[in-house]
N, C-alpha and C positions, 0 to 999 in steps of 0.2 A: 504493500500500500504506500500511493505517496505521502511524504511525510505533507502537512498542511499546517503554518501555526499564521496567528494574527494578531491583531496590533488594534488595541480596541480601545484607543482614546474617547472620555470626555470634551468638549469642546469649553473649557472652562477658566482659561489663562495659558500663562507661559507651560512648558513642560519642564516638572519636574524631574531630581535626578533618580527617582525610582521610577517614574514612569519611561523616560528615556533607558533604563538598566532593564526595563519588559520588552521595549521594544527591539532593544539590542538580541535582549539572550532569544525572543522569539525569531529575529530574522536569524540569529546565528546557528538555532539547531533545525530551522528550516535548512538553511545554507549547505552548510554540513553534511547534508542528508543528500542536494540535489533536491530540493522541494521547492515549495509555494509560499510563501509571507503575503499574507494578505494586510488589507488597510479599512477597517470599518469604522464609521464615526456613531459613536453611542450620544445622541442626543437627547434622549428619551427626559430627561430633568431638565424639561426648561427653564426652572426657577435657576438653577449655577449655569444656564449658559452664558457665555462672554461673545459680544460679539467681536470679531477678526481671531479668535481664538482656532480656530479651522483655519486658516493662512497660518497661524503661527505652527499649529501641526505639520502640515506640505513642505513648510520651509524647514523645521527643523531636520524632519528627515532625510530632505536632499542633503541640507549640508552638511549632514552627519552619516551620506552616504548609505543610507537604510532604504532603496527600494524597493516597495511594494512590486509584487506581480499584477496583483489587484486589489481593485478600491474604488470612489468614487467616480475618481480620473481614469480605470483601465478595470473594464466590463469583463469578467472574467468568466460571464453564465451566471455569476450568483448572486446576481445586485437585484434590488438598489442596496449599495452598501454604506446606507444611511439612516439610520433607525428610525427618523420620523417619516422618513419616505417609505419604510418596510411598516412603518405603524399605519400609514394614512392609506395603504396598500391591505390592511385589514388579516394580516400575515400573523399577527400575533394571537388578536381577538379567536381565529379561526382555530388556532394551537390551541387554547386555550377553552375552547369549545369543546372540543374533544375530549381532553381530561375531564369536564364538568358531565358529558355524556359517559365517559369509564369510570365517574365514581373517585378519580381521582383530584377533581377540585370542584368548587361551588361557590353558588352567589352568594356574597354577604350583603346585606341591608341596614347589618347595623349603623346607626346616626355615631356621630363625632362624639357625641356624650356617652351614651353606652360605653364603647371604646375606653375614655378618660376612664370611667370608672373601675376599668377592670384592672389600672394600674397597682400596683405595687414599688414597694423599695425593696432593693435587692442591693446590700452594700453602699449602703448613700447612694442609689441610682433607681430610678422610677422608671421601672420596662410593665410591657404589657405584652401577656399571654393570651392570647384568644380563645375562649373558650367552647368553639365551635358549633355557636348560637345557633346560626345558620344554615348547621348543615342539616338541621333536624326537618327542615322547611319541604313539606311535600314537592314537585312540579307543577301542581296546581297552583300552589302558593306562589312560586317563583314566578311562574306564567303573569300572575296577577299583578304583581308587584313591577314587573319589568315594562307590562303593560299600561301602567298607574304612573311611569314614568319616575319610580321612584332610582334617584342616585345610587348606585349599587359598584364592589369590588370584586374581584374572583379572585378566593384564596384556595392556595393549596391545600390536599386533605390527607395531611401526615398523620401517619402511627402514632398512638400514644405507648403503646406495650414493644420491648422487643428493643433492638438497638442497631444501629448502621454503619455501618462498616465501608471503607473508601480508603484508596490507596495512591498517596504520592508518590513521587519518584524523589524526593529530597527527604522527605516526612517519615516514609515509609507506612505502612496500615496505621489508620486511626479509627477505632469507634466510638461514639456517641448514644446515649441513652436516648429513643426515637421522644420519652416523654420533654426532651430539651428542643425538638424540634418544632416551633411553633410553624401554625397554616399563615404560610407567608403571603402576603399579595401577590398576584399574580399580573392582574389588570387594575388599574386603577381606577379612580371614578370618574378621572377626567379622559379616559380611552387609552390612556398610554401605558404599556408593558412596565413593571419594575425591571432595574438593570438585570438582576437576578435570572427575569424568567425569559427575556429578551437575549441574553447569554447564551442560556442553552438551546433557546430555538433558533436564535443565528449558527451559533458556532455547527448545529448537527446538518443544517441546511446548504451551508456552504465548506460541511467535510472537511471540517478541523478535527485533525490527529491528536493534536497538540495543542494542551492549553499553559499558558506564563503567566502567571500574576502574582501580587506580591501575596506574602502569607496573612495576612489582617484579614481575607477571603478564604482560610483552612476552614474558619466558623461555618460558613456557608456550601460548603462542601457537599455534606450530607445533604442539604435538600436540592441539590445539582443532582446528585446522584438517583433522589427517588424521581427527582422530574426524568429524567434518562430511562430508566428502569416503568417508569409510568405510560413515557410514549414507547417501548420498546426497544429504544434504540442503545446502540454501543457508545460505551461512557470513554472519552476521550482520554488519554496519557496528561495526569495533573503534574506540573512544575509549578511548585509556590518556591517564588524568591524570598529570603531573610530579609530582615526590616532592615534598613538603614538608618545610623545613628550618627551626630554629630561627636565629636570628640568627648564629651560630659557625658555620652551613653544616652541623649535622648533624642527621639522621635527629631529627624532632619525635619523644620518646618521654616515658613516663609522668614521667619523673621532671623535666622542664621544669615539672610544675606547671600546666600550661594546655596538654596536649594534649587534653585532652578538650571536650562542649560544656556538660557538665556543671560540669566547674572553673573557665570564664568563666563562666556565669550565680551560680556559688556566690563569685566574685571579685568583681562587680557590675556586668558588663555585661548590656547589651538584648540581647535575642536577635534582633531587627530587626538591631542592625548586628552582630550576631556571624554572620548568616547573608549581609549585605550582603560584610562584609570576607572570609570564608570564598569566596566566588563569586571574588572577584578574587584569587585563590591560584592564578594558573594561569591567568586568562580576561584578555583587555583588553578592555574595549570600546569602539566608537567612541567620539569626541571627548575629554572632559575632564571630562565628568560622571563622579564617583565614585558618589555616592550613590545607593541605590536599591531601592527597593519590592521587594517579592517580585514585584509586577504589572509592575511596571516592566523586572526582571531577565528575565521569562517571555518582555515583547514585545523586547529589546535580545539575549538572548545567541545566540550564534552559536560551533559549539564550534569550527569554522575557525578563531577568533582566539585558541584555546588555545597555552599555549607547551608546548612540548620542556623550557624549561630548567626547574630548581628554582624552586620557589617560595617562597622567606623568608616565615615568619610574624615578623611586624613589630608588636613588642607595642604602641611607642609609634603607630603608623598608628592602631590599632586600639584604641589608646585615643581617638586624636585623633577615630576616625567615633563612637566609641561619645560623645564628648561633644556634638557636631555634632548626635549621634540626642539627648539628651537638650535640645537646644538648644529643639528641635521638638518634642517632647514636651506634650501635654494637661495644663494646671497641676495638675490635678485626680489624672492617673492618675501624676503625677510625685509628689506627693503622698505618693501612697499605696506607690508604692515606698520612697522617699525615711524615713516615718515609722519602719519598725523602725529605720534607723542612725541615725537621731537620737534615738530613746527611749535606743538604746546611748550615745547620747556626751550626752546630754542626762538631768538628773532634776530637773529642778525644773519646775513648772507654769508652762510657757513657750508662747509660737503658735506651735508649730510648722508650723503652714501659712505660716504668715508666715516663717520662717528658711527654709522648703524654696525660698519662691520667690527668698530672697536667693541659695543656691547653684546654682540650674537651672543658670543660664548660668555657673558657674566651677567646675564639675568635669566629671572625664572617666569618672570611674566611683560607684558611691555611697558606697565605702571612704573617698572623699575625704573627705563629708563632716565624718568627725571631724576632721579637720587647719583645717576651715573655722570651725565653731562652737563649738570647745574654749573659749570666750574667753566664751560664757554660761554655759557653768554656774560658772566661778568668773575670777577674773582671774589672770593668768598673770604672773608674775614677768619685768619688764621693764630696761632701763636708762633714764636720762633722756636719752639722746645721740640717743633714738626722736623727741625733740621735736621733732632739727632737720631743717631741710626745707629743700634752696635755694630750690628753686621756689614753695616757699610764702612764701617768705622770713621761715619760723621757726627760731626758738633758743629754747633750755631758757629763755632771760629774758621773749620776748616770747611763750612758749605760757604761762609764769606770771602777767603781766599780764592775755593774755585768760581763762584758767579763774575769775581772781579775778573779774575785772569781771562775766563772765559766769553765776558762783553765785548770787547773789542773781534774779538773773532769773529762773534755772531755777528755784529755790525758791518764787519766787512765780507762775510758771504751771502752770496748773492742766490745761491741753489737754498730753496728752503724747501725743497721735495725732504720728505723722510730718510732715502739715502744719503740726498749732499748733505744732510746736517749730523747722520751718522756718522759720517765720512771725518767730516772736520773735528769732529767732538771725540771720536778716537784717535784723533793723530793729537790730540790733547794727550791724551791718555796715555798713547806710547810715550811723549815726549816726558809726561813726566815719572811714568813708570809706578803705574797708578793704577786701583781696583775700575772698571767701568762702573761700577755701581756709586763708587767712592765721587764719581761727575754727574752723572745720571740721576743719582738722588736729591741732590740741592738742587737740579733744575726743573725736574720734573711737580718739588715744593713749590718754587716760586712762581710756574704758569700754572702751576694748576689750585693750590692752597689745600690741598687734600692728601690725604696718607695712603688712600685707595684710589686708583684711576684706572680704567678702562681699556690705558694703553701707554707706553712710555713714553720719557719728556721729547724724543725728534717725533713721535708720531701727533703729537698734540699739537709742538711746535709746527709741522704742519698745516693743521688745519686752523690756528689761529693766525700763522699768517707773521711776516717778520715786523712789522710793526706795533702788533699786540705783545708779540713774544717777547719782544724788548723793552716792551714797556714795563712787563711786569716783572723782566728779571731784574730792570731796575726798581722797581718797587721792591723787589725781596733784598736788595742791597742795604736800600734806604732800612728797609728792619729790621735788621742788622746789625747795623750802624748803629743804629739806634741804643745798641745794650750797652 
């Protein structure tokens, strides 16, 4: 059988990073397999729908390289693959008929109050059981009341005695006491399917093998299963993903600031490793390679080696792959990411092709960059204690004898490419039979005023150009002097 899984977003805001970790691990043991990834949009709650929220869906997944086979946009035989198109198409209702003909579900009439009243507290929390008021209600009854126009739900007509039994593939067999299984709605009053029962009548319609979602849905399990077992049909291969947790162990929610995949790529991470580090939430895979391709992740995952436990989202991991991904990165397409935060932290007509390739390799996100190149566009307020260096074996005395010696030099060459200033600055070096570090560190102090730089003092002196460059190694004289 072909493998078949799908991708059954809400239309309700940005995507989350659990919901993007379903969508990943359903396209990837699709993949895997040589199968089918479909793309269904669950609209059925219109009260959460958002509008453009469906654009932000489409978009996500191209950029994140998750094509559907099928879905709204690519007719696959099984559409409309849009729930309120599949509801106003009378698809569900008719499902739903059926079981109410087998015995296995029925009208409810009861009003909003009835209902209230049958709540209880269970743990400081007020749930309601239903007490299967309705089910006692002859067909004559029924008839009458449906005919009287009165507002009415189709609830399912679960076992009270006995217990259910269902089997994940992460989880492994679970049972439940059927008396825990309330007669859930089925149809609502207002015509539209609960997500529940719309699940399992899409998913068997459209020949899903394979069902992903996260485990908060193991609860509802069992009454998938007797819906399955009610229409006769073959109950699908469950994968429940492990909940994802913020660093503090709780529940990733909006207000983390980066539950979405939308608030990483607007933070400045690649969506290459936002979708790489998102796969390992829950997946290990063989050996010690972290890193990996979407091609890569397609021929490697295996959802056997998902965990049970939480999965910590690890911002510092996930900066570390996301710098690893820009390590690797195309100079060209790094570039051009790279140029809006430098136009932001940069306004003077500078190379910035040339500063972008000094921070490839020393940041993990592109936010970085300002913390890296703050030091061209003006110089930064320093101390002179920056002079000293063991290891270069400088002090504020002997960074003042090299900058001196070494001004006229600068002043009279005329090459200030990165080489000729190499060039000249080591024949310094030889002549005085001297560390290069023991030159290179008081100058690289004085244009730049930083302990940490991006690139060393000819590659800087480059890009600021001989006029700035001398300005400031006089400036670092003048502070000097100063002691």
């Amino acid at each position: 059988m072909k493998v078949r899984t799908r991708y059954a977003p809400s239309p309700t805001g940005r995507m989350h990073v659990g919901n993007l970790r379903t969508a990943l691990y359903a396209y990837l043991i699709a993949k895997h397999e040589g199968g089918d990834f479909l793309l269904r949009i669950e609209d059925t709650d219109q009260e959460r729908f958002v509008e453009g929220a469906t654009e932000i869906i489409y978009h996500t997944l191209a950029e994140t390289g998750l094509a559907h086979d099928e879905g709204p946009d690519k007719d696959g035989g099984c559409g409309p693959y849009v729930q309120s198109e599949r509801q106003k198409a009378g698809i569900y209702l008719e499902y739903a008929k059926q079981l109410v003909e087998k015995g296995e579900a029925y009208y409810c009439f009861c009003t909003q109050e009835r209902l209230e009243s049958l709540k209880h507290e269970v743990n400081g929390e007020m749930i309601m059981n239903y007490d299967k008021h309705c089910l006692g209600l002859t067909k004559e009854e029924v008839e009458e009341k449906l005919q009287a126009g009165l507002p009415y739900v189709i609830r399912q007509n679960n076992p009270v005695e006995g217990t259910t039994t269902f089997h994940d593939e992460i989880y492994g067999d679970i049972t439940v006491d059927n008396s825990e299984l309330d007669d859930m709605v089925l149809i609502k009053s207002d015509g539209y399917p609960t997500y529940n029962f719309a699940n399992v009548v899409d998913d068997h319609l459209m020949g899903i093998t394979h069902v992903v979602r996260g485990n908060e849905y193991l609860s509802s399990s069992p009454k998938y299963n007797r819906l399955y077992e009610a229409f006769g049909w073959e109950v699908p291969v469950y994968v429940h993903c492990p909940l994802i947790t913020n660093e503090d162990h709780q529940k990733l929610s909006k207000r983390s600031g980066h539950s979405s995949y939308e608030d990483l790529i607007e933070q400045g991470f690649l969506t290459e490793a936002v979708v790489n580090y998102v796969a390992l939430l829950g997946w290990s895979p063989e050996g010690t390679n972290e890193i990996f391709s979407l091609e890569g992740m397609v021929n490697a995952f295996d959802y056997r080696r998902m965990s049970k436990s939480p999965a910590v989202f690890d911002m510092t991991k996930l900066k570390w792959m996301n710098g690893e991904y820009m390590k690797a990165m195309d100079p060209e397409r790094f570039y051009k990411m790279a140029l809006p935060y430098l136009k932001e932290a940069l306004h003077k007509d500078l190379d910035f092709k040339k500063i972008a390739a000094m921070v490839k390799t020393r940041i993990e996100v592109f936010p970085d960059i300002q913390g890296h190149v703050d030091f061209f566009e003006a110089m930064p307020e320093y101390d002179v204690s920056m002079y000293q260096h063991k290891k270069m074996k400088s002090t504020p005395e002997t960074s003042l004898q090299v900058l001196t010696d070494i001004l006229p030099i600068l002043e009279a060459q005329e090459d200030y490419s990165n080489d000729g200033l190499y060039q000249a600055l080591m024949a310094y070096v030889t002549e005085k039979g001297c560390k290069t570090g023991f030159v290179m560190w008081p100058i690289r102090t004085a244009v730049s005023g930083k302990q940490m730089t991006p690139a060393g003092a000819t590659e800087i002196m480059e890009v600021l150009g001989k006029e700035e460059s001398l300005a400031r190694i006089r400036a670092g004289i003048a502070k000097l002097q100063s002691l």
